[in-house]
PDB file of N, CA, C and O in Angstrom:
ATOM      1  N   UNK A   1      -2.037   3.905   2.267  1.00  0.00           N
ATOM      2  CA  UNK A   1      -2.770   3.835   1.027  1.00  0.00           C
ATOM      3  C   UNK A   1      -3.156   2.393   0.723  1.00  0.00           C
ATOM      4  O   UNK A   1      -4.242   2.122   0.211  1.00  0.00           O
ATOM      5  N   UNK A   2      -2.360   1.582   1.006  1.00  0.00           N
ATOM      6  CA  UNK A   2      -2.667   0.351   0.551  1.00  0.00           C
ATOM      7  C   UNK A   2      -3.556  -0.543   1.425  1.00  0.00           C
ATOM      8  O   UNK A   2      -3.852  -1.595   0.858  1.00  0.00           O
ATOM      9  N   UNK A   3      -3.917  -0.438   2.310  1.00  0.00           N
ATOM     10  CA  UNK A   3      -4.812  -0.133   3.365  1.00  0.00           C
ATOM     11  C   UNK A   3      -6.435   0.109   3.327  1.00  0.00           C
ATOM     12  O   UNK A   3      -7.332  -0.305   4.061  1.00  0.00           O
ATOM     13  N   UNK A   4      -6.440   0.926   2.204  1.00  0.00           N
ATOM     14  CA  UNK A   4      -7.621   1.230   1.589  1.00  0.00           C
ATOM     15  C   UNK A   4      -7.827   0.497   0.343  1.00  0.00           C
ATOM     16  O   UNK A   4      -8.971   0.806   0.010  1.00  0.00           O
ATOM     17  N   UNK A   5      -7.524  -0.011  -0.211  1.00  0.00           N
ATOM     18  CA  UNK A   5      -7.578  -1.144  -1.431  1.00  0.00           C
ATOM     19  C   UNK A   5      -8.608  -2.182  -1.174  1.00  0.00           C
ATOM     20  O   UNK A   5      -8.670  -2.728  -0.073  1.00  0.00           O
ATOM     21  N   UNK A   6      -9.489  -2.506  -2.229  1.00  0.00           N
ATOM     22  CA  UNK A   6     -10.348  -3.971  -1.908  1.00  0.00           C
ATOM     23  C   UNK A   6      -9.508  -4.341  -1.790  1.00  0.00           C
ATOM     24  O   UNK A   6      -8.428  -3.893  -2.175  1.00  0.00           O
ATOM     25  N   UNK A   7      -9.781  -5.507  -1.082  1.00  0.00           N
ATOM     26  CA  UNK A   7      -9.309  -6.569  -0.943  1.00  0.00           C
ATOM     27  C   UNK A   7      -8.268  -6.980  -0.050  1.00  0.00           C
ATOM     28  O   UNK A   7      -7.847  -8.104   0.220  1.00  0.00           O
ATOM     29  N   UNK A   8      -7.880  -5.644   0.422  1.00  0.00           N
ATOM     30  CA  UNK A   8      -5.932  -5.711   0.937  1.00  0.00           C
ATOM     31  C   UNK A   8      -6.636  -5.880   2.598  1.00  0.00           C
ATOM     32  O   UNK A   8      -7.539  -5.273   3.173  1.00  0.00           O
ATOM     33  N   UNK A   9      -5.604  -7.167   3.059  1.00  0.00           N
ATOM     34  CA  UNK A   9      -6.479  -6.765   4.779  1.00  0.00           C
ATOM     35  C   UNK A   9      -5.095  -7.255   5.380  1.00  0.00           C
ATOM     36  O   UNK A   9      -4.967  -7.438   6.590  1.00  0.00           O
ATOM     37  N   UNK A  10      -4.545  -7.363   4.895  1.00  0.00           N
ATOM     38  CA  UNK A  10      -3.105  -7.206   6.023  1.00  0.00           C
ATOM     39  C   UNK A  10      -1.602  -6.787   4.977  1.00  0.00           C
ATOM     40  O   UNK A  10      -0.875  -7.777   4.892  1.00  0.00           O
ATOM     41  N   UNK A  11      -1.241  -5.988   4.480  1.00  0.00           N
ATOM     42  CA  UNK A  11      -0.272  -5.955   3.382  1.00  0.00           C
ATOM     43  C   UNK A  11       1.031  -6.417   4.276  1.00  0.00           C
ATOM     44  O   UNK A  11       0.974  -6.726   5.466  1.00  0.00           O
ATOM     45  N   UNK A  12       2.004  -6.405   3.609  1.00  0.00           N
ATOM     46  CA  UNK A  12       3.415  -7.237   4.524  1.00  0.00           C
ATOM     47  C   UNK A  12       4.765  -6.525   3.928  1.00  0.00           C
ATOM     48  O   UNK A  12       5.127  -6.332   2.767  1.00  0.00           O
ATOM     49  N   UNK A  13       5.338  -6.224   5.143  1.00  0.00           N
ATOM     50  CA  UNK A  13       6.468  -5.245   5.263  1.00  0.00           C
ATOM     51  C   UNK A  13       7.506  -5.925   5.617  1.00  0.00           C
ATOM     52  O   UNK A  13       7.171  -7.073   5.906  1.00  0.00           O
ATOM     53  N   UNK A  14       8.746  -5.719   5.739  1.00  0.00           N
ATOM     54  CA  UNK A  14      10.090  -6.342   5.882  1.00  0.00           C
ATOM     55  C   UNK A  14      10.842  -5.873   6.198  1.00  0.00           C
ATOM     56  O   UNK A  14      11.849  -5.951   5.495  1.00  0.00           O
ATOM     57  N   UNK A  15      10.929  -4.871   7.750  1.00  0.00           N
ATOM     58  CA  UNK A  15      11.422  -4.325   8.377  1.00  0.00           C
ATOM     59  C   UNK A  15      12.940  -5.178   8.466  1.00  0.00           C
ATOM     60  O   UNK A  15      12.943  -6.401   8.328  1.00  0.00           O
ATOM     61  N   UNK A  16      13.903  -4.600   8.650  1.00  0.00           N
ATOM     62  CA  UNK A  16      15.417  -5.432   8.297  1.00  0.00           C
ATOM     63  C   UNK A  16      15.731  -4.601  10.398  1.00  0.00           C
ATOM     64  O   UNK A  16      16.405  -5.301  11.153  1.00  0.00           O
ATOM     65  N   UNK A  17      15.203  -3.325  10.907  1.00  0.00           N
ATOM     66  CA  UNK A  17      15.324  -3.040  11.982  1.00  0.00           C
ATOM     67  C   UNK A  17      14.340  -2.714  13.044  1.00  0.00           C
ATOM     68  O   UNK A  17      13.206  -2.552  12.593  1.00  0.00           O
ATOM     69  N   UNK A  18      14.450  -2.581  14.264  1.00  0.00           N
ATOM     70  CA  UNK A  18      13.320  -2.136  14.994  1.00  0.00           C
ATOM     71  C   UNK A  18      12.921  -0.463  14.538  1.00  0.00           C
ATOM     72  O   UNK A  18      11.802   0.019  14.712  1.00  0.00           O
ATOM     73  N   UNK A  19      13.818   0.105  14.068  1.00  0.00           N
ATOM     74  CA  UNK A  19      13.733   1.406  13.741  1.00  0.00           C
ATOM     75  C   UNK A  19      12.581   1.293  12.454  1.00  0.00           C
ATOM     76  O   UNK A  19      11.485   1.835  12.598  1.00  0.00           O
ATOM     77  N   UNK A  20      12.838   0.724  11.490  1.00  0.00           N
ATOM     78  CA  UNK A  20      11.946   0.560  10.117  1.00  0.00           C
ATOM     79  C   UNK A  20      10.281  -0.286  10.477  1.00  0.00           C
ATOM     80  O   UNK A  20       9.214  -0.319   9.863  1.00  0.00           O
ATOM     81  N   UNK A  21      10.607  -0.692  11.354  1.00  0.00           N
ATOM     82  CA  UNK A  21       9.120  -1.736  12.345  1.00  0.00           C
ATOM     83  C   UNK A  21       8.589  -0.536  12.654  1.00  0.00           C
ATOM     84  O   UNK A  21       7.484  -0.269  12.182  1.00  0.00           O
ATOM     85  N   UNK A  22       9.179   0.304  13.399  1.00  0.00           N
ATOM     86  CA  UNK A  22       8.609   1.585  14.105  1.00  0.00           C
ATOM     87  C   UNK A  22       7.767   2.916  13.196  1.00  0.00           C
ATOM     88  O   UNK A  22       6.863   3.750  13.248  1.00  0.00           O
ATOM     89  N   UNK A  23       8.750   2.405  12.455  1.00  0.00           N
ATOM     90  CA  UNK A  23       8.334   3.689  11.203  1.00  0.00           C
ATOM     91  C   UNK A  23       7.349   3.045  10.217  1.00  0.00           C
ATOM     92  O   UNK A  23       6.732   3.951   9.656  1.00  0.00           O
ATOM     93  N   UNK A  24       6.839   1.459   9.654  1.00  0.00           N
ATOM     94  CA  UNK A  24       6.049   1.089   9.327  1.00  0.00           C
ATOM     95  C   UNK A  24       4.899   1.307   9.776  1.00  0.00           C
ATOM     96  O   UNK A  24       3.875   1.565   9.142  1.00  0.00           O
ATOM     97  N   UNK A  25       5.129   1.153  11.456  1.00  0.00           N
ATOM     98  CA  UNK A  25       3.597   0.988  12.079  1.00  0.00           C
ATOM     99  C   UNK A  25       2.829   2.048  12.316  1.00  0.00           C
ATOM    100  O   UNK A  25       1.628   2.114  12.575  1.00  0.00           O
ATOM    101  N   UNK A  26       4.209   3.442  12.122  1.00  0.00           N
ATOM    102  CA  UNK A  26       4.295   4.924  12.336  1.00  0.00           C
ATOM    103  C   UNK A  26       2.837   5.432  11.273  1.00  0.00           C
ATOM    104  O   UNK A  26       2.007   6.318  11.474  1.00  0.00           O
ATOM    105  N   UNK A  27       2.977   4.453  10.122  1.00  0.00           N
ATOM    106  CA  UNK A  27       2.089   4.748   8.906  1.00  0.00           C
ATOM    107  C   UNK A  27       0.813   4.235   8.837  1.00  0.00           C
ATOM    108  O   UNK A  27       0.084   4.480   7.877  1.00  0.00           O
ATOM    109  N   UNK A  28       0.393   3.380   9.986  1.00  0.00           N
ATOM    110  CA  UNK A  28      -1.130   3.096  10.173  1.00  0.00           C
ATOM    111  C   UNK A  28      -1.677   4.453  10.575  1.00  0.00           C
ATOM    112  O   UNK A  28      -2.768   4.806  10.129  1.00  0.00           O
ATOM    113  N   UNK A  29      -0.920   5.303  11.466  1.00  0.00           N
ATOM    114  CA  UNK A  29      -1.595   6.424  11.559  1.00  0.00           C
ATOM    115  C   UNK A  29      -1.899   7.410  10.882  1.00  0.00           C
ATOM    116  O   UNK A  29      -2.410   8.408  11.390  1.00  0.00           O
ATOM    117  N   UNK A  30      -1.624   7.295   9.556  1.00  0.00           N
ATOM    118  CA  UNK A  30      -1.428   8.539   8.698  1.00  0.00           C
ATOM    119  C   UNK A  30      -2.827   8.844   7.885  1.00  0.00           C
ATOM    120  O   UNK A  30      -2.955   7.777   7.285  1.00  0.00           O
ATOM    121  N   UNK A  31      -3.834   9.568   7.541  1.00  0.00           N
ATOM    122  CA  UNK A  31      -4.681   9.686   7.117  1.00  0.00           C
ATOM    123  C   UNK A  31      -4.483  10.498   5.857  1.00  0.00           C
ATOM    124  O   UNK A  31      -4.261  11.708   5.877  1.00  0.00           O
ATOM    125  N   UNK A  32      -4.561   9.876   4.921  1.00  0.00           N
ATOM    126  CA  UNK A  32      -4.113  10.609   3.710  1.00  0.00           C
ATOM    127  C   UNK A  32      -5.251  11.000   3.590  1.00  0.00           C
ATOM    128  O   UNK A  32      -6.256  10.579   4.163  1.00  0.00           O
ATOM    129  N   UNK A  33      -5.057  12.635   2.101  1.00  0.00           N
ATOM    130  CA  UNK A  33      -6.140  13.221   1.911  1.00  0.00           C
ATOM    131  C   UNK A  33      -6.584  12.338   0.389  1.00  0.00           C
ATOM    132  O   UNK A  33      -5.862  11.703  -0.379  1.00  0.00           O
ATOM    133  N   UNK A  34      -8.110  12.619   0.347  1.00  0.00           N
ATOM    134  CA  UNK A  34      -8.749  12.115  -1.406  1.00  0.00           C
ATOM    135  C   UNK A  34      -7.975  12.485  -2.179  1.00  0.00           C
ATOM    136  O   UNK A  34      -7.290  11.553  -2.600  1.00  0.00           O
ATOM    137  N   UNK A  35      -7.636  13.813  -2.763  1.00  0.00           N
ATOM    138  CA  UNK A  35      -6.645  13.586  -3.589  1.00  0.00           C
ATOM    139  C   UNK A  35      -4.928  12.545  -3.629  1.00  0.00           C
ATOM    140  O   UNK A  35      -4.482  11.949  -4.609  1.00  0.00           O
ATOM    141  N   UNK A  36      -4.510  12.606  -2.704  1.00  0.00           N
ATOM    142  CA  UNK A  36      -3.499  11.774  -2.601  1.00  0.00           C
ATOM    143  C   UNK A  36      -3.643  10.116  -3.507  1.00  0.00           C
ATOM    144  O   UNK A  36      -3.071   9.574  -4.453  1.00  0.00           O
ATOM    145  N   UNK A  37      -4.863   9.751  -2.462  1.00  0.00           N
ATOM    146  CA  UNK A  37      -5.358   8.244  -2.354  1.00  0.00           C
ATOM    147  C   UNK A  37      -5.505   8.747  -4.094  1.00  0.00           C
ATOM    148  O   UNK A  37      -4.565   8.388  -4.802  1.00  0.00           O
ATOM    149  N   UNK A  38      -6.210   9.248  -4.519  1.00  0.00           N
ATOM    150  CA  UNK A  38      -6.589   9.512  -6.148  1.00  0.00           C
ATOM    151  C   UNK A  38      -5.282   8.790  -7.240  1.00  0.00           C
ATOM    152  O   UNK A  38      -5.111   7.911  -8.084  1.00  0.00           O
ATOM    153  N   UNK A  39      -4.374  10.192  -6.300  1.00  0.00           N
ATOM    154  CA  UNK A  39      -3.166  10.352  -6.921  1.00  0.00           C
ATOM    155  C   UNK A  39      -2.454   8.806  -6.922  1.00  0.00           C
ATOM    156  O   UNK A  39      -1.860   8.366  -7.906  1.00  0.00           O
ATOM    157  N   UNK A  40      -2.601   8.139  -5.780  1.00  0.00           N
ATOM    158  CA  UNK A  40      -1.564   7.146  -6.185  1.00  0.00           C
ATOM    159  C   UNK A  40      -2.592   6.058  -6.792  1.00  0.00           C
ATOM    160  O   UNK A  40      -2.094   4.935  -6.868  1.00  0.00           O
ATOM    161  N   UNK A  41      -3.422   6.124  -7.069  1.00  0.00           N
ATOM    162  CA  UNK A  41      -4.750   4.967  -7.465  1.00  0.00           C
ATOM    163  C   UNK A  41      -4.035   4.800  -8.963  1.00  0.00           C
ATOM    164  O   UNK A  41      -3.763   3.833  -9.675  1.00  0.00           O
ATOM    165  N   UNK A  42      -3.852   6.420  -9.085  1.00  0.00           N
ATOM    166  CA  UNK A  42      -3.394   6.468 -10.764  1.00  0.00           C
ATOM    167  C   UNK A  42      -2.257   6.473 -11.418  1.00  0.00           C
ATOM    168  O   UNK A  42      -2.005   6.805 -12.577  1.00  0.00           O
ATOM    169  N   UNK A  43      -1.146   5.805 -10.005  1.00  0.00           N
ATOM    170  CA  UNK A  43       0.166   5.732 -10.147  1.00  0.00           C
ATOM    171  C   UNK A  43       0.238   4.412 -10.440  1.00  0.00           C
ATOM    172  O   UNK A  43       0.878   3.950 -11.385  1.00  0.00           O
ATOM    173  N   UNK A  44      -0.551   3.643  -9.472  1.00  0.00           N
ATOM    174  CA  UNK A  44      -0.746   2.341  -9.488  1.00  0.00           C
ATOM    175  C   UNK A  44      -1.601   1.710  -9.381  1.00  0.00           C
ATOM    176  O   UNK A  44      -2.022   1.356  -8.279  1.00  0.00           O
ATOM    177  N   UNK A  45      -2.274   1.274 -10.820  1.00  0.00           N
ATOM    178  CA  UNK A  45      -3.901   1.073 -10.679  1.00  0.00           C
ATOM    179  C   UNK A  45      -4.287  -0.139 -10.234  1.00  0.00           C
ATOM    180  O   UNK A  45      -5.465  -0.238  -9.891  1.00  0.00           O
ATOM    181  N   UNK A  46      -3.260  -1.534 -10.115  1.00  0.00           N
ATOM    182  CA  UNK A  46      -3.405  -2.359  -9.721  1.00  0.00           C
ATOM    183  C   UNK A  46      -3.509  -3.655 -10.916  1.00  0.00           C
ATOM    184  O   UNK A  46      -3.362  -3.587 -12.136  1.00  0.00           O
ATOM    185  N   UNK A  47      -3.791  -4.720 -10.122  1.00  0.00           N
ATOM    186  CA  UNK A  47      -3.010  -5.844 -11.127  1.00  0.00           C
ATOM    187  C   UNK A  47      -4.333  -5.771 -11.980  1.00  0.00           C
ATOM    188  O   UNK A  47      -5.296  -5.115 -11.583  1.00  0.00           O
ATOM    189  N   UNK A  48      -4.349  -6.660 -13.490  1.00  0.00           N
ATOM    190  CA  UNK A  48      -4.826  -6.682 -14.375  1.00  0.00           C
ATOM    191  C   UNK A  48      -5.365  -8.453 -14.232  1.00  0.00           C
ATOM    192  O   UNK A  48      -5.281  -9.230 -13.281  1.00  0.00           O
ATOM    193  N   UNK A  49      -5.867  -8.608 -15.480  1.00  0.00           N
ATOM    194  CA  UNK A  49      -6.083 -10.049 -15.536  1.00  0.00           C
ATOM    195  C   UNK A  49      -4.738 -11.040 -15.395  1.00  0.00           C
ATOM    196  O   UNK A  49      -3.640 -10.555 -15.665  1.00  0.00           O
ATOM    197  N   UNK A  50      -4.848 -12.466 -14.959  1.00  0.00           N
ATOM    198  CA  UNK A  50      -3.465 -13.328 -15.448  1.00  0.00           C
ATOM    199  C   UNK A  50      -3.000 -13.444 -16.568  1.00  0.00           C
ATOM    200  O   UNK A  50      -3.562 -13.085 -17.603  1.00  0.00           O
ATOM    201  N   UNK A  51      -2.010 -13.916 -16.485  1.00  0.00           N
ATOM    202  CA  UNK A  51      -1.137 -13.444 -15.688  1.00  0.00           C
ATOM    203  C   UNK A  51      -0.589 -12.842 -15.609  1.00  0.00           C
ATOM    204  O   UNK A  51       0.443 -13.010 -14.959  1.00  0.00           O
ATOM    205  N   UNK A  52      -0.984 -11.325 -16.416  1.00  0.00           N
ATOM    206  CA  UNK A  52      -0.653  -9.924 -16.108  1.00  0.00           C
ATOM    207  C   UNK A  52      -0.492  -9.605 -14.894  1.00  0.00           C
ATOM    208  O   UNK A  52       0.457  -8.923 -14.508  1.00  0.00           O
ATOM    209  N   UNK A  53      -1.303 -10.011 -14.231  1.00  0.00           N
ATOM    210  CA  UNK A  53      -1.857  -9.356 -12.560  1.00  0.00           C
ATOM    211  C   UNK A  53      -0.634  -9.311 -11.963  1.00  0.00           C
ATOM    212  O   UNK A  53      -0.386  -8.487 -11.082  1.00  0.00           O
ATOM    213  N   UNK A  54       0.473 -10.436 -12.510  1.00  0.00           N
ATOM    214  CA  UNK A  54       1.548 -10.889 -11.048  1.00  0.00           C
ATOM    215  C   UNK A  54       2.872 -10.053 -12.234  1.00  0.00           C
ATOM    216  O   UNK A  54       3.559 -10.832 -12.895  1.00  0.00           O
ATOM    217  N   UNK A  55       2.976  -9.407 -12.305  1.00  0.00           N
ATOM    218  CA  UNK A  55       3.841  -8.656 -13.828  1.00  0.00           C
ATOM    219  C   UNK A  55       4.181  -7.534 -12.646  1.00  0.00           C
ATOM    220  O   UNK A  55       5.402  -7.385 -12.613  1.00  0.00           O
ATOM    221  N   UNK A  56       3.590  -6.796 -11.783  1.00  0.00           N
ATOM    222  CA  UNK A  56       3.992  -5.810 -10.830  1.00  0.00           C
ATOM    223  C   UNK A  56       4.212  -6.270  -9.575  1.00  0.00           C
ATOM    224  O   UNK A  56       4.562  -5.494  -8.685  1.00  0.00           O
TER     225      UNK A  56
END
């Protein structure tokens, strides 16, 4: 999901194992459906003006 966001062109993960690396990268493949992407747009609409923006 985050993937699809203006602006986002590399987001950053913090795999602590090779197992959680695996399962991160597991999620480039995942093609969510429109509603989903919707759904979380409106979970998390994203940052606001400053310095609201950095508040999430």
């Amino acid at each position: 999901w985050l993937l699809t966001r203006p602006g986002i062109t590399g987001p950053i993960v913090g795999p602590r194992t090779a197992d959680q690396l695996d399962s991160a990268l597991r999620a480039l493949e995942l093609d969510l459906p429109e509603a989903v992407l919707t759904g979380l747009d409106e979970i998390f609409p994203g940052p606001g003006p400053s310095p609201e923006a950095f508040a999430w």
